[in-house]
N, C-alpha and C positions, 0 to 999 in steps of 0.2 A: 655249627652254623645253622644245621636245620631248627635247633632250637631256638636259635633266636629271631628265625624264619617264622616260626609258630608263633613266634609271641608280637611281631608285628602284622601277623593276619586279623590279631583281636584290637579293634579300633579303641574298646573300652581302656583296656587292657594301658595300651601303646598310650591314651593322652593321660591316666593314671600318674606312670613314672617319668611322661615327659612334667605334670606338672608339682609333682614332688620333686624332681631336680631340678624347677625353677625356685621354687620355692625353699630347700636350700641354699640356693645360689645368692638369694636374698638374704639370708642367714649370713653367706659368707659373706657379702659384701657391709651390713651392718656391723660387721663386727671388726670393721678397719676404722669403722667412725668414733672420733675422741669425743668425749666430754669435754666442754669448753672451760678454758680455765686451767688447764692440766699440764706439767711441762713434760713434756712429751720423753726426756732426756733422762732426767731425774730419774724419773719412775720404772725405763728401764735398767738402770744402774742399782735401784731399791730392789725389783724382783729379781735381781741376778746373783744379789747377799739371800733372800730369802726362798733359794731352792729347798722343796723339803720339808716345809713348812705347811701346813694349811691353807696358807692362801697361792701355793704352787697347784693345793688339790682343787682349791675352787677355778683355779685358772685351767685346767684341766678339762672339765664337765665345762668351762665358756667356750673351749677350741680357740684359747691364747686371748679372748676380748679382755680378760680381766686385768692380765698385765699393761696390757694398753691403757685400760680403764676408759673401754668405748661406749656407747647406747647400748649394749647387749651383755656388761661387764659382770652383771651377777648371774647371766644364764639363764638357763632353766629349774636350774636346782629350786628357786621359791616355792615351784609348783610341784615339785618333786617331794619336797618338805611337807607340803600342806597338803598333798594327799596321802604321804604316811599319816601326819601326824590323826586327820582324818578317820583312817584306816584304824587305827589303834583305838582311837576313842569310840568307833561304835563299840567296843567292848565293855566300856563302861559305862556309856550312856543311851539310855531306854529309846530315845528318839530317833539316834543314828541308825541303832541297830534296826529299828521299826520302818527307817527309810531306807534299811539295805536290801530290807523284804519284801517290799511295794513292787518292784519290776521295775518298768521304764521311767515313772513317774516320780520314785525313788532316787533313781540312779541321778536325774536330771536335778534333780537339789540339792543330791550331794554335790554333784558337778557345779553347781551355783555355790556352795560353801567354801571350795575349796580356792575357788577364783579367788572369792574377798580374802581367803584366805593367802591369797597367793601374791596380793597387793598388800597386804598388812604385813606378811613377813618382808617382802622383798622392798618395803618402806623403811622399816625399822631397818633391814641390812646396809640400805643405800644412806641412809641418816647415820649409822656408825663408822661407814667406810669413809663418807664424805668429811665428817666433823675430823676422825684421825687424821688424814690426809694432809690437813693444813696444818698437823705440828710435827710432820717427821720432812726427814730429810733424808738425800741420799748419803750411801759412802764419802762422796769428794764434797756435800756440805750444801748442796743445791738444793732450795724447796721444791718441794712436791707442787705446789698448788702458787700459780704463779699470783692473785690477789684473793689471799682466804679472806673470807668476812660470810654474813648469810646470804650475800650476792650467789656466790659460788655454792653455799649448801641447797639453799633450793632450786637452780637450776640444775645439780651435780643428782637431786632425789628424784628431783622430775624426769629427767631424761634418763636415768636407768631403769624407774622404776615403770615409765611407761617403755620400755623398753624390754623388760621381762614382760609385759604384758602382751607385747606383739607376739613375742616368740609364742606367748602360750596360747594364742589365733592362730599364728602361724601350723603350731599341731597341731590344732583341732580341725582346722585346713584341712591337712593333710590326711588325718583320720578321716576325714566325710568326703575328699575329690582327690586324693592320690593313694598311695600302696602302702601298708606297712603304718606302723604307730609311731606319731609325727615327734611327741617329746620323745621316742627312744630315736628316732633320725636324725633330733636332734642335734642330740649329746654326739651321736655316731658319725655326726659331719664333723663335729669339730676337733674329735679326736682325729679322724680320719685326715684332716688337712694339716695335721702337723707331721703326717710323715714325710714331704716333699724336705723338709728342714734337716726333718732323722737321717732320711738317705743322704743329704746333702755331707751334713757333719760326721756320719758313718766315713764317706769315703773319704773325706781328709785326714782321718784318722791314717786310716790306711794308704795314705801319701804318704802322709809324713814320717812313718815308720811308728806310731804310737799304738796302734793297732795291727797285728800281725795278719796276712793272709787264711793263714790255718786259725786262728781264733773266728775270722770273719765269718769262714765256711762250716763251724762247729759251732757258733751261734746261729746262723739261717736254719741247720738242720733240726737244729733245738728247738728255735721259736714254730717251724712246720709240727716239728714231735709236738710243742704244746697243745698248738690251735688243734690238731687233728682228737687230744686227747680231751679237750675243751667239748668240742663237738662230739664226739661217743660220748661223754656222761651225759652233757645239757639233753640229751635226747635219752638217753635212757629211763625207763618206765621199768616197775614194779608192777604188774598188772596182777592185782587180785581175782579170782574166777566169783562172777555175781550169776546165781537162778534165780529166773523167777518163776514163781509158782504158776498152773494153769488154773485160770478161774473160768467159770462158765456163766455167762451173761444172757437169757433169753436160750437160744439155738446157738450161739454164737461160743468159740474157746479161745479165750484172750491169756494171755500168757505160755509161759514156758519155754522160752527163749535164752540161751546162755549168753552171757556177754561180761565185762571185767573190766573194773574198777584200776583204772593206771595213777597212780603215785610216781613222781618225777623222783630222782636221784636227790636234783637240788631244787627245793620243792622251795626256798627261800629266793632264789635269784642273787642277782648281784648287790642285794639288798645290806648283808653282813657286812662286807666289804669297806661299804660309803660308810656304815654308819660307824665300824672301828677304825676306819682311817683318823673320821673326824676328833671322835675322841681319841684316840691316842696321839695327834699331831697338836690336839689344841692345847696340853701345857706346853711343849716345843716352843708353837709359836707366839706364844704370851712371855716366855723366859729370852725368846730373841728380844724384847723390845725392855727385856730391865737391866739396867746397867750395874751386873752386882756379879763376883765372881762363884755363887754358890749357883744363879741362874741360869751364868753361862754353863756350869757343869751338867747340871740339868737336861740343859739344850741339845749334849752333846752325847750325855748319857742316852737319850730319848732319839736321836737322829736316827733316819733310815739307816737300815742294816747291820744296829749294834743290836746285843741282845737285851738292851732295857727297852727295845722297842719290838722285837720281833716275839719276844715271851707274850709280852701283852698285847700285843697285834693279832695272834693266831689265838689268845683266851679269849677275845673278846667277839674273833666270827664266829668263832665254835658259839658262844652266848648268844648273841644274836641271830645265829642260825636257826637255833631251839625254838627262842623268844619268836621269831617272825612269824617261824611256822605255825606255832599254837594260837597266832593270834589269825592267821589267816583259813586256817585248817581244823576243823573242829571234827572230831571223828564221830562224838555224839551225834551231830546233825545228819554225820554223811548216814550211820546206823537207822537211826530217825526215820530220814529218806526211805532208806531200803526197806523197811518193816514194813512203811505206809503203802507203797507198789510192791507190796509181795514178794521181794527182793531178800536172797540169805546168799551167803558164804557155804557152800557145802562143807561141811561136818563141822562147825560153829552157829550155835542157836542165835536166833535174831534178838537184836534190844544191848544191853549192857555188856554180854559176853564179844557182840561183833565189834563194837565203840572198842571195847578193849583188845581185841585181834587187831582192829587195825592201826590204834595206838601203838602198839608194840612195833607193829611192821613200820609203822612212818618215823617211829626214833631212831629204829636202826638205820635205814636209810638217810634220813638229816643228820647223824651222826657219819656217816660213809659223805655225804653233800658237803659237809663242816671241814673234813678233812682235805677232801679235793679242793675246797676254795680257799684253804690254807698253803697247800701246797704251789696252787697257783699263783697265788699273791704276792707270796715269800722270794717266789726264785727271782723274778727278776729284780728284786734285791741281794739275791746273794749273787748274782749274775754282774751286777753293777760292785760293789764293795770288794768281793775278792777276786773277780777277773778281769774287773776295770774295764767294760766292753759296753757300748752304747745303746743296751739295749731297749728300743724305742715303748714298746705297748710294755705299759706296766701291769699288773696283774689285774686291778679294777677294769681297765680301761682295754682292756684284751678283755675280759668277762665280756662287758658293756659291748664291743662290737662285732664277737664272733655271736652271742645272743640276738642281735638285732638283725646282723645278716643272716644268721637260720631264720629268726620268726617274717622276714620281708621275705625271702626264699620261698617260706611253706606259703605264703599268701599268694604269690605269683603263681605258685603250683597250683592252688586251687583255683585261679580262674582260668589255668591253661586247662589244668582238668576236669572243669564245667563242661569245656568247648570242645573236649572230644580232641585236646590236644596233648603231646606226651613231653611233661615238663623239664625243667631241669634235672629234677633228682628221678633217675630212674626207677620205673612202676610205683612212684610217690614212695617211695620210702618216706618221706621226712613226713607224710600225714601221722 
């Protein structure tokens, strides 16, 4: 109670997260809103055959608007897309990279790029969803789209795709007049409002005898053991010891100060994750839609929790784990850096030999990162398949919200502990 005594003493502080939970709340309530044109019926009877699939994972990262197929149905994810895809290409092109290294005036163009980028994807997605829509049908035979023609395709493009546009206002909102980074709140509201559902179906299980008491109490203990193990790694640091040399300027002795170079566990994020979900669900969900019995095998072979899908599901974070980090992480430059401010590793020479010390230490590590986000992934798949138990936050989307709640956590802590107030996490551990 004292804490959260302190933290309505700070006026700033207090309209911050009062206007991030409005502005959620906006979030949540766009996301009941239909696209017109849509049988409301149909299309839950379509996504209730198509658990599992790809477009269960984009309904996911929406917080349920996709299955509705509301104003908000393709999420955030466009923007999510288009600042990876972004993100990778200054690696190959002379100009991104030249604006990664401008400072503010950089940063601000790339953030201009990624918007248009964020409307041309989310154009093309809401032109493919829309066009499909009006040739399938559900299970019992009901169209999807109650008058398809291009009436419905460009009112079905417009209104989603200005629709992802808000949301991506919406976090930048958030980032400049509330707490915490507005696309990761995002995604984090909308996972977070389907537990109301989880609990719901949880305890009818356990009415109805489908679910046992002692299974209940040995999964909560379990899903506590994860998140707790979530949290110890997502916070664990490698910290390198950096000196630097003393220089002597005039009268004056600048340098010589120790300090160290921290390297994250999982230095990729929940980046791995999305990206082999998607590929590994997108043949799944292309063989769901062909009527051939080598497709349905396919489908079935590849489904959550057999192992034509978990071999290739845990190959491909480990891949992407690697891949993120070397595109985000370049040891050359961090070396670079330190050489230019007088900066060495004690008992490793500065220039090629440190680049190469710290290479070594950051694979080992994304290699230890690779496996914990395998292990997390995985289980509540083998959780759901051989113990048949309802286990709500799936491994992505547990990453996704216990990350967002540490990184809104440590921000809260620093403006309680600007003000000389003593925040949530005792003596700031979480800085």
């Amino acid at each position: 109670m004292r804490d959260i005594e302190g933290l309505l003493k700070i006026p700033e502080l207090k309209n911050r997260i009062i206007f991030t939970l409005l502005m959620l709340a906006v979030f949540r309530l766009g996301a009941h809103v239909p696209v017109p044109g849509v049988n409301g019926v149909a299309l839950a009877e379509f996504f209730a055959k198509m658990q599992g699939t790809i477009l269960g994972f984009f309904d996911l990262f929406s917080g349920g608007a996709f299955r509705k197929l509301t104003i908000f149905a393709l999420g955030i994810m466009p923007y999510i897309s288009a600042a990876i895809i972004l993100e990778l290409l200054t690696v190959v092109v002379p100009h991104l990279e030249a604006l990664q290294k401008e400072g503010e005036r950089g940063r601000k163009k790339i953030i201009q790029y990624t918007r248009y980028g964020t409307v041309f994807i989310s154009a093309i997605q809401a032109l493919g969803i829309s066009i499909g829509l009006q040739a399938m049908r559900s299970p019992s035979g009901l169209p999807l789209v109650i008058a398809p023609g291009f009436r419905f395709i460009f009112i079905a493009v417009v209104t989603m795709v200005a629709g992802t546009c808000f949301l991506m206002w919406l976090g930048e909102q958030i980032n400049e007049r509330g707490i915490g980074n507005g696309i990761s709140l995002i995604i984090f509201a909308g996972i977070v409002a389907r537990m109301p559902n989880a609990l719901t179906n949880t305890f009818r299980l356990v009415k109805t005898g489908e679910l046992s008491a002692f299974a209940l109490i040995l999964v909560g203990i379990m899903a506590f053991a994860v998140i707790a193990f979530i949290v110890y790694v997502e916070m664990g640091q490698r910290r390198i010891p950096i000196q630097y040399a003393k220089r002597v300027v005039g009268r004056k002795v600048y340098g010589g100060q120790s300090t160290y170079l921290p390297l994250k566990v999982n230095t990729s994020g929940v980046i791995p994750p999305i990206f082999a979900s998607s590929v590994i669900m997108f043949p799944a969900s292309i063989a769901q839609f062909i009527n051939n019995p080598i497709a349905k095998k396919v489908a079935a072979y590849m489904s959550p929790g057999s192992l034509g899908y978990v071999i290739p599901y845990v190959a491909m974070i480990i891949f992407f784990a690697f891949f993120y980090t070397a595109i985000i992480f370049n040891p050359e430059d961090v070396a670079d850096n330190l050489k230019k401010h007088g900066g060495y590793i004690p008992g490793i020479r500065p220039g090629k030999p440190t680049a190469e010390y710290i290479d070594r230490v950051l694979t080992r590590l994304t290699f230890v990162g690779a496996i914990y986000l395998s292990l997390v992934c995985v289980l509540p798949t083998f959780l759901i398949r051989y113990f048949h138990v309802p286990f709500y936050f799936g491994g992505t989307a547990l990453l996704i919200v216990v990350g967002v709640a540490l990184d809104t956590m440590v921000q809260i802590e620093s403006h309680m502990i600007m003000r000389h107030y003593e925040g949530f996490m005792k003596k700031a551990a979480a800085r």
